[in-house]
LUMPA-313597 format. One record per residue: z, x negated, y negated of N, C-alpha, C, O in turn; residue in one letter; residue number from 1. Coordinates in steps of 0.2 Angstrom, whole numbers, plus 2048, in hexadecimal, padded with zeros to 3 digits. Example, Ala and Ser with C-alpha at 12.3 -4.5 7.8 and 13.67 -1.06 7.14 Angstrom:
! LUMPA-313597
atom n.Z 827&n.X 7BE&n.Y 81C&ca.Z 827&ca.X 7C2&ca.Y 816&c.Z 827&c.X 7BE&c.Y 810&o.Z 82A&o.X 7B9&o.Y 811&aa A&i 1
atom n.Z 823&n.X 7C0&n.Y 80B&ca.Z 824&ca.X 7BC&ca.Y 805&c.Z 827&c.X 7C0&c.Y 800&o.Z 828&o.X 7BD&o.Y 7FA&aa S&i 2
***
This chain:
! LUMPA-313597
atom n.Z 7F2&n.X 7D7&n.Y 7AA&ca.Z 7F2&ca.X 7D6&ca.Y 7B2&c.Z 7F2&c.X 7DC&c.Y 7B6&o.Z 7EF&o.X 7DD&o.Y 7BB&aa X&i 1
atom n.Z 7F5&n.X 7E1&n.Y 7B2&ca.Z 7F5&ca.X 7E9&ca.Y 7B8&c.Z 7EC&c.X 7E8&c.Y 7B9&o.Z 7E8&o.X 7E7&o.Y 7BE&aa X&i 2
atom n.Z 7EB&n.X 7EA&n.Y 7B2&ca.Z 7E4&ca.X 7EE&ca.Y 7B3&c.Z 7E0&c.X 7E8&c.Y 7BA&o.Z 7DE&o.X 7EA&o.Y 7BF&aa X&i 3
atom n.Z 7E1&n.X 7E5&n.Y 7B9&ca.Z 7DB&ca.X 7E0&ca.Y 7C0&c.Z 7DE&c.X 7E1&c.Y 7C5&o.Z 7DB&o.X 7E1&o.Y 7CA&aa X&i 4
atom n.Z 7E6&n.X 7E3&n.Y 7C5&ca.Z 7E7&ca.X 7E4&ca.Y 7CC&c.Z 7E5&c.X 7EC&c.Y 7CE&o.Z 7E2&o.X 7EE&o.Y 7D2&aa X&i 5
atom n.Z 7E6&n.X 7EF&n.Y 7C8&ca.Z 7E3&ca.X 7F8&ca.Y 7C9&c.Z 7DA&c.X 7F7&c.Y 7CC&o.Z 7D8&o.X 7F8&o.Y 7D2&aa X&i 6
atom n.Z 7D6&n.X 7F3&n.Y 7C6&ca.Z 7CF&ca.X 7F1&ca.Y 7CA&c.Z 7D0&c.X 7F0&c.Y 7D1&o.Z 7CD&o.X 7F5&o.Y 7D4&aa X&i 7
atom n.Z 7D5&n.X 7EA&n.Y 7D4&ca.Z 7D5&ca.X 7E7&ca.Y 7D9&c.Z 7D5&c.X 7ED&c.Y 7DE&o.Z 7D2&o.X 7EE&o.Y 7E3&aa X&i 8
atom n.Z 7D9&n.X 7F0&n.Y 7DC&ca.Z 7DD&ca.X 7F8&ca.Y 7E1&c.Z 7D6&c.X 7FE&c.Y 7E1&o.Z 7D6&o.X 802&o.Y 7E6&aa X&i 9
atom n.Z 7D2&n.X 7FD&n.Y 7DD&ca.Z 7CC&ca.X 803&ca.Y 7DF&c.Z 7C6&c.X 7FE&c.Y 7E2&o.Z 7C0&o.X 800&o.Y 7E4&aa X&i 10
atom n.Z 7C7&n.X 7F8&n.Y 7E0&ca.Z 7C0&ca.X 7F6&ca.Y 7E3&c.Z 7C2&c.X 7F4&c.Y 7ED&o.Z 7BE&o.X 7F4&o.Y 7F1&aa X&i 11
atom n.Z 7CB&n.X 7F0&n.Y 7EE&ca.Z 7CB&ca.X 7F2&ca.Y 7F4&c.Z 7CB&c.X 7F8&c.Y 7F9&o.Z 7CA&o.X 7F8&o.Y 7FF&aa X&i 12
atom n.Z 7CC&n.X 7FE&n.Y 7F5&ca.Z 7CD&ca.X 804&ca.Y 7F7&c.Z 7C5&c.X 806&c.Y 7FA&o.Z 7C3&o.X 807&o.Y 7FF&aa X&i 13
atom n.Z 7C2&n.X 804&n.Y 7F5&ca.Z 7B8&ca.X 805&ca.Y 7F6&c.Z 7B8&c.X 802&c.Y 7FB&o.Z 7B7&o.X 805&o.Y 800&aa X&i 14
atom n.Z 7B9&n.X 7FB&n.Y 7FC&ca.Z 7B7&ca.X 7F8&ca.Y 802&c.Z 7B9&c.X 7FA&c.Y 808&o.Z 7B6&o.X 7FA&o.Y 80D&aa X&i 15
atom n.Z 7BE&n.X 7FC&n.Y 808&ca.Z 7C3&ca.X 7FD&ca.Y 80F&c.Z 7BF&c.X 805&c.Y 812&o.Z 7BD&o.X 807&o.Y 818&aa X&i 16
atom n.Z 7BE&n.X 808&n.Y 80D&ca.Z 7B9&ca.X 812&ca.Y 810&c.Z 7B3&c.X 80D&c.Y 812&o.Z 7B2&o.X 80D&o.Y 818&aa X&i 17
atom n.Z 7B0&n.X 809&n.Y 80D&ca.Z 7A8&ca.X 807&ca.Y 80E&c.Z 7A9&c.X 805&c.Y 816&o.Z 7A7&o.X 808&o.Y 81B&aa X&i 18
atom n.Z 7AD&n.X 7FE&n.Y 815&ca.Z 7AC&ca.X 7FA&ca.Y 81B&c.Z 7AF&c.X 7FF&c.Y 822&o.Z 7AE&o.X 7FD&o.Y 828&aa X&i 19
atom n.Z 7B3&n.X 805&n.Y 821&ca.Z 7B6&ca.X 808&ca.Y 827&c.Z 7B0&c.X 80B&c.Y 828&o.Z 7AF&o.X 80C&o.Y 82D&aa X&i 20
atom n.Z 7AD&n.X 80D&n.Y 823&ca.Z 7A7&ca.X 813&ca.Y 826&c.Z 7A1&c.X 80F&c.Y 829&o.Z 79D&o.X 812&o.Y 82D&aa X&i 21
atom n.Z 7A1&n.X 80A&n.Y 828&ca.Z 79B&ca.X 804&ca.Y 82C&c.Z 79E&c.X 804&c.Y 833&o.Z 79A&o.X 806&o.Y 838&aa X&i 22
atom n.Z 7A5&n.X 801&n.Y 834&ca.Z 7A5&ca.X 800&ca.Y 83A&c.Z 7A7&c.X 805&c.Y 840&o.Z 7A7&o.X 804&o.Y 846&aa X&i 23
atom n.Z 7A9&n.X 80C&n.Y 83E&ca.Z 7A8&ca.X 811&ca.Y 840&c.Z 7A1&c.X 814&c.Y 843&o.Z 7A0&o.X 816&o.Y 849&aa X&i 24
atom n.Z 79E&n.X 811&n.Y 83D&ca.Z 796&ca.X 814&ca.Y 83E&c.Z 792&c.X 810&c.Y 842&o.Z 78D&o.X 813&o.Y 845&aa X&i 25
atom n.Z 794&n.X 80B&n.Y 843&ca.Z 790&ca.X 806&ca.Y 846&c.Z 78D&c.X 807&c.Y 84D&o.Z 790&o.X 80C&o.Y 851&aa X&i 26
atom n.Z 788&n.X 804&n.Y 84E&ca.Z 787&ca.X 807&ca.Y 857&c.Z 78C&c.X 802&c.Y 85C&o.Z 791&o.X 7FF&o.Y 85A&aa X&i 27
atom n.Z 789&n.X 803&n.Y 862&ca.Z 78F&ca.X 801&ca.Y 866&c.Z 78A&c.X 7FA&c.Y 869&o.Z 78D&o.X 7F6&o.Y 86C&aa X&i 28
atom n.Z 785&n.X 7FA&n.Y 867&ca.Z 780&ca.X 7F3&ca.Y 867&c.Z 780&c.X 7ED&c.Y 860&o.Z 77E&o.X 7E8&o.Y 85F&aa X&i 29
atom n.Z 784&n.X 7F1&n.Y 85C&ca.Z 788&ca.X 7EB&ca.Y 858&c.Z 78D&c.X 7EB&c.Y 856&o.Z 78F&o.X 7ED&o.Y 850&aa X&i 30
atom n.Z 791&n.X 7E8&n.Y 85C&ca.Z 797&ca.X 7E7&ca.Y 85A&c.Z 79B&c.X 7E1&c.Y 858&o.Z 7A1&o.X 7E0&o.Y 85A&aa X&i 31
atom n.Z 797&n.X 7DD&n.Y 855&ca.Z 799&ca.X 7D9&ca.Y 853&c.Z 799&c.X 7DB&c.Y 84B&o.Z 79E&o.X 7D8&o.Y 848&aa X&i 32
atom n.Z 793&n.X 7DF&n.Y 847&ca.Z 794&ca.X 7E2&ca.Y 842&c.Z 79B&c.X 7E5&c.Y 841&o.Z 79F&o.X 7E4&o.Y 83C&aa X&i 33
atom n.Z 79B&n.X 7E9&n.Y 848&ca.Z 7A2&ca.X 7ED&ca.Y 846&c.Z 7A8&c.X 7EA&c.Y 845&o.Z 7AD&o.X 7EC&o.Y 842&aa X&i 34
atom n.Z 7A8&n.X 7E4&n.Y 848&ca.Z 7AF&ca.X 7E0&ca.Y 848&c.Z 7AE&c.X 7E0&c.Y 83F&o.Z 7B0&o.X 7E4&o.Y 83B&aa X&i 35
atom n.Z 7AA&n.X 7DB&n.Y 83E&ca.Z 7AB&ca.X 7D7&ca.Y 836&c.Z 7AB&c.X 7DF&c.Y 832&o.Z 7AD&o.X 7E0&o.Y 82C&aa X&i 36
atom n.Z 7AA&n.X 7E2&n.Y 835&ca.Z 7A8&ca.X 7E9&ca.Y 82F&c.Z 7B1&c.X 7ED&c.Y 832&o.Z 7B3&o.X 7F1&o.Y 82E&aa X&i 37
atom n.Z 7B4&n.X 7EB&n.Y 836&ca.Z 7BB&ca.X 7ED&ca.Y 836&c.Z 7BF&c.X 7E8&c.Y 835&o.Z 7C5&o.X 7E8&o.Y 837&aa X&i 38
atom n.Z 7BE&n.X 7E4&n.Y 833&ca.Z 7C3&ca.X 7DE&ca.Y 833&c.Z 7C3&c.X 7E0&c.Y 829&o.Z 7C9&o.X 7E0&o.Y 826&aa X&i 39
atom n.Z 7BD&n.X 7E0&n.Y 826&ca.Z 7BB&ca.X 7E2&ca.Y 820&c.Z 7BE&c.X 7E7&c.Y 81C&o.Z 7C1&o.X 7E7&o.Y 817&aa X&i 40
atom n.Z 7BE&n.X 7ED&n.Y 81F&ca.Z 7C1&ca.X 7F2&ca.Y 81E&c.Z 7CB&c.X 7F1&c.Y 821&o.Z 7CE&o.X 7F6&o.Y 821&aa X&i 41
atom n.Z 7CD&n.X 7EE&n.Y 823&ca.Z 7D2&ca.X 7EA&ca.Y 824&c.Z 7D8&c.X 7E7&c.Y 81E&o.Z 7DD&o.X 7E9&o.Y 81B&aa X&i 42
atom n.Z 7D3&n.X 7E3&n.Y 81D&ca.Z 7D2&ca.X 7DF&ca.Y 816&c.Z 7D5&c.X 7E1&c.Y 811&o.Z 7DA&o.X 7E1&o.Y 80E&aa X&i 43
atom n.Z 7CD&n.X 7E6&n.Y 811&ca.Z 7CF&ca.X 7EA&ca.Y 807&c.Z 7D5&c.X 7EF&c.Y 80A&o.Z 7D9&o.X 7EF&o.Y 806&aa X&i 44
atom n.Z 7D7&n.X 7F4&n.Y 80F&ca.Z 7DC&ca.X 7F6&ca.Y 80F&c.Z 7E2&c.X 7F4&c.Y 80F&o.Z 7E7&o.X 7F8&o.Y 80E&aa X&i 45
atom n.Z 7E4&n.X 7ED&n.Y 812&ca.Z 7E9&ca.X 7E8&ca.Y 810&c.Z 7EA&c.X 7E6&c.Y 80A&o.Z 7EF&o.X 7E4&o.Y 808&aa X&i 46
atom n.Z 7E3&n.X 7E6&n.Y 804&ca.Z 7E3&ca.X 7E3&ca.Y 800&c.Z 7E5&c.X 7E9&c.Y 7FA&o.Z 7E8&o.X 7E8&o.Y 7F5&aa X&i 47
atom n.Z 7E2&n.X 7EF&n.Y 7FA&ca.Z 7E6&ca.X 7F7&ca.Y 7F8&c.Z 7EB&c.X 7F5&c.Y 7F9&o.Z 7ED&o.X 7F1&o.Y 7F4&aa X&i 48
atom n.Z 7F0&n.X 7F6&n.Y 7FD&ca.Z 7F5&ca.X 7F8&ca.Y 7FE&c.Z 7FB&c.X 7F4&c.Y 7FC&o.Z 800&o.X 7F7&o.Y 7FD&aa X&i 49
atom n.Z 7F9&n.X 7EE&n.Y 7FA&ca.Z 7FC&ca.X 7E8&ca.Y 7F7&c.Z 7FB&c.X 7EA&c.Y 7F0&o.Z 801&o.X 7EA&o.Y 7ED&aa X&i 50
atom n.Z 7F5&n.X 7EC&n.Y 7EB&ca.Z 7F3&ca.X 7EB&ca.Y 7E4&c.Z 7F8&c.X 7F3&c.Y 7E4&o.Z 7FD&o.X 7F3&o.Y 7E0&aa X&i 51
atom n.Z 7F7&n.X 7F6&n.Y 7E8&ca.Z 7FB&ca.X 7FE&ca.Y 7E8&c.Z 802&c.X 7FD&c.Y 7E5&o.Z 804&o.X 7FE&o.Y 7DF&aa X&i 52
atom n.Z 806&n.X 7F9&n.Y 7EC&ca.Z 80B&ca.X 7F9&ca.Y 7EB&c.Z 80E&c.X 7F7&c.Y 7E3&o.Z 812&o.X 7F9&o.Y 7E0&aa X&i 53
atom n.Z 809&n.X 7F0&n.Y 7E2&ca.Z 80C&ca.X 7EC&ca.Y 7DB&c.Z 80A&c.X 7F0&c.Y 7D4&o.Z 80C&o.X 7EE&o.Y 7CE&aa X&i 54
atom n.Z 806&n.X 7F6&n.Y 7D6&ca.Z 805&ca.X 7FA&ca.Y 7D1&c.Z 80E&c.X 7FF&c.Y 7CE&o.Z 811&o.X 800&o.Y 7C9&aa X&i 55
atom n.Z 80E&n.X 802&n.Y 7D6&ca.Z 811&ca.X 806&ca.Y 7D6&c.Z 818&c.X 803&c.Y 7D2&o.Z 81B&o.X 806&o.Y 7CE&aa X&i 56
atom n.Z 81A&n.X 7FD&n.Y 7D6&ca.Z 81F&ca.X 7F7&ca.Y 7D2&c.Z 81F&c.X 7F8&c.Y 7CA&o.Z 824&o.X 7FA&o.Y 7C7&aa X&i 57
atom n.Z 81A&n.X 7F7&n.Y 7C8&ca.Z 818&ca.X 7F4&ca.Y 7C1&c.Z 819&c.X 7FD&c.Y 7BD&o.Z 81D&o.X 7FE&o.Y 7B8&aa X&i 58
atom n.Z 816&n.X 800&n.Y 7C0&ca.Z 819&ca.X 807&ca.Y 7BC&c.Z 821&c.X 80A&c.Y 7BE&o.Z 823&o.X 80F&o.Y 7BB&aa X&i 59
atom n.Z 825&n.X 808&n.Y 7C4&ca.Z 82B&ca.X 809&ca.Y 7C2&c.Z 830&c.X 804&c.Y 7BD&o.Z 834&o.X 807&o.Y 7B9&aa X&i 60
atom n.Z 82E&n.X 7FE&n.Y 7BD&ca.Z 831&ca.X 7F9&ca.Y 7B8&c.Z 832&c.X 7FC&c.Y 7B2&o.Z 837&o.X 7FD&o.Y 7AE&aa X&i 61
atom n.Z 82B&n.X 7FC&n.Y 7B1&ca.Z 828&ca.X 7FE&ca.Y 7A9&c.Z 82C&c.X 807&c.Y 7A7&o.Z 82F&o.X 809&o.Y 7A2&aa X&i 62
atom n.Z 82B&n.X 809&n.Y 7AB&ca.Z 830&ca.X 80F&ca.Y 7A8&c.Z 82A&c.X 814&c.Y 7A8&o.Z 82A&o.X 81A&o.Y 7A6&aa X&i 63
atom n.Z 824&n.X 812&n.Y 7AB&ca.Z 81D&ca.X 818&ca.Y 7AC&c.Z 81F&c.X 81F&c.Y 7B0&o.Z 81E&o.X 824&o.Y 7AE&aa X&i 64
atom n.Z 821&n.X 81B&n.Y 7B6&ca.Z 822&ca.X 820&ca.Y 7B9&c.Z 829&c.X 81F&c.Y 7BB&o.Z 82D&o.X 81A&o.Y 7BA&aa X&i 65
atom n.Z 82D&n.X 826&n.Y 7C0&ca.Z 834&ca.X 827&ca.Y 7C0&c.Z 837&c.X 823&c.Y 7C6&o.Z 833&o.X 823&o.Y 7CB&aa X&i 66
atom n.Z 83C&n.X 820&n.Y 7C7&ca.Z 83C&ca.X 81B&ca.Y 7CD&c.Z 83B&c.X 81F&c.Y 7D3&o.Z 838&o.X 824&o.Y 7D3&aa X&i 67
atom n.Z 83F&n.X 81C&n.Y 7D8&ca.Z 840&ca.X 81E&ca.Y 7DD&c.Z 848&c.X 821&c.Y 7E0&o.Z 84D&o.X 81E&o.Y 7E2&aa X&i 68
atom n.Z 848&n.X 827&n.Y 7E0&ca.Z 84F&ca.X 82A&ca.Y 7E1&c.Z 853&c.X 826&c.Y 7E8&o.Z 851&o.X 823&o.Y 7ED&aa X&i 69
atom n.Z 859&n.X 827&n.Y 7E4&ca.Z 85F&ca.X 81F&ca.Y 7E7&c.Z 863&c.X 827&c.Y 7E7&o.Z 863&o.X 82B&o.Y 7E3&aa X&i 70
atom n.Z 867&n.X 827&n.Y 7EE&ca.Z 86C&ca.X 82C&ca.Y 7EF&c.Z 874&c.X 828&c.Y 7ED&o.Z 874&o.X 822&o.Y 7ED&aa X&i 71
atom n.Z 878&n.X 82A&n.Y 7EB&ca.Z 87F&ca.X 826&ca.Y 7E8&c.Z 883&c.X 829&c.Y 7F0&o.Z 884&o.X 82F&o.Y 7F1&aa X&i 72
atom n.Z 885&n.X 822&n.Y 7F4&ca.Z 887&ca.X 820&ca.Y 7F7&c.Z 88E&c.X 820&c.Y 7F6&o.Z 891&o.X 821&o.Y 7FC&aa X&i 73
atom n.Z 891&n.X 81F&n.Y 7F4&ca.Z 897&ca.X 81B&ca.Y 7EF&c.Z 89D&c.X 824&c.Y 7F5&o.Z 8A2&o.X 823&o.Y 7F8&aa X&i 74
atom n.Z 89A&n.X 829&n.Y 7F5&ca.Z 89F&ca.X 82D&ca.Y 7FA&c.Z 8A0&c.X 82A&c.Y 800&o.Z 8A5&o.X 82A&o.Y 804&aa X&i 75
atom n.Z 89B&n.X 827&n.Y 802&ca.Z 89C&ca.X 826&ca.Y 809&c.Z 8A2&c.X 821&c.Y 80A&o.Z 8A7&o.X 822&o.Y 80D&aa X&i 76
atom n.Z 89F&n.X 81A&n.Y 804&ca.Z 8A4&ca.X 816&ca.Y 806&c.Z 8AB&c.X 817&c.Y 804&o.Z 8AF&o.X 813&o.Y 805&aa X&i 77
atom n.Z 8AD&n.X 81D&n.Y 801&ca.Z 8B4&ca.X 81E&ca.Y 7FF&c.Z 8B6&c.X 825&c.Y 803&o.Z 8BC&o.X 827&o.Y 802&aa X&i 78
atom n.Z 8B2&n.X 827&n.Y 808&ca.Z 8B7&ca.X 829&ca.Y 80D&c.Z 8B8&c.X 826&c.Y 813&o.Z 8BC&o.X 828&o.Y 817&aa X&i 79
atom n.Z 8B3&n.X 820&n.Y 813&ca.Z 8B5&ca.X 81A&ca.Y 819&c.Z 8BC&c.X 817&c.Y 818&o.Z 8C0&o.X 817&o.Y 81C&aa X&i 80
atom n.Z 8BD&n.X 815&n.Y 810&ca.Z 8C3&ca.X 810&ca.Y 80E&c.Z 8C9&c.X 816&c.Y 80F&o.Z 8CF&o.X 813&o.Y 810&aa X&i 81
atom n.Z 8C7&n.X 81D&n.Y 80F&ca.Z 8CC&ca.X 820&ca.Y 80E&c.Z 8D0&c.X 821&c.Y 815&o.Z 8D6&o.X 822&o.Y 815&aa X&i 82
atom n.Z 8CC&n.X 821&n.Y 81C&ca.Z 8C9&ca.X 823&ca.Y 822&c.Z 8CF&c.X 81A&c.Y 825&o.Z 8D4&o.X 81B&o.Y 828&aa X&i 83
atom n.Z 8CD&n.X 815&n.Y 823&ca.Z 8CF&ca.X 813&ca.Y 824&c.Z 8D7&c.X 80C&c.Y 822&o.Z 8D9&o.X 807&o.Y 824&aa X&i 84
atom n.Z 8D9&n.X 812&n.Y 81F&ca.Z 8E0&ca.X 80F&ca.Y 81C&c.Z 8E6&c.X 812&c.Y 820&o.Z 8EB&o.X 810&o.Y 81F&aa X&i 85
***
């Protein structure tokens, strides 16, 4: 299942440049192109950024790559409890 979300993640990524480069480029005599051609590039960058995330998930679980640094908290709340006796 990764790999088709990985596909999913390079083929929205392409659409998202294609279609932003369309509606940037467009004249100002088609703007209705440009709408569908940014709503499109919209999309596939909504739809990256979702396959991204689930990737990035899938290789913290898995042990691929290193988590996410977590600071140990646990001082603060024993000088609150301390703080407050």
């Amino acid at each position: 299942m990764q790999k088709v979300i990985a596909i999913l993640n390079v083929i929205a990524w392409a659409g998202f440049w294609a279609f932003g480069y369309l509606a940037l480029t467009a004249g100002s005599g088609n703007s209705q192109q440009m709408v569908i051609a940014a709503l499109l590039a919209a999309l596939g960058g909504a739809v990256g950024i979702w396959a991204y995330f689930q990737l990035v998930r899938y290789c913290e679980r898995t042990g691929y790559a290193a988590g996410p640094n977590r600071a140990n908290r646990q001082h603060l709340e024993d000088e609150y409890n301390e703080g407050s006796l």
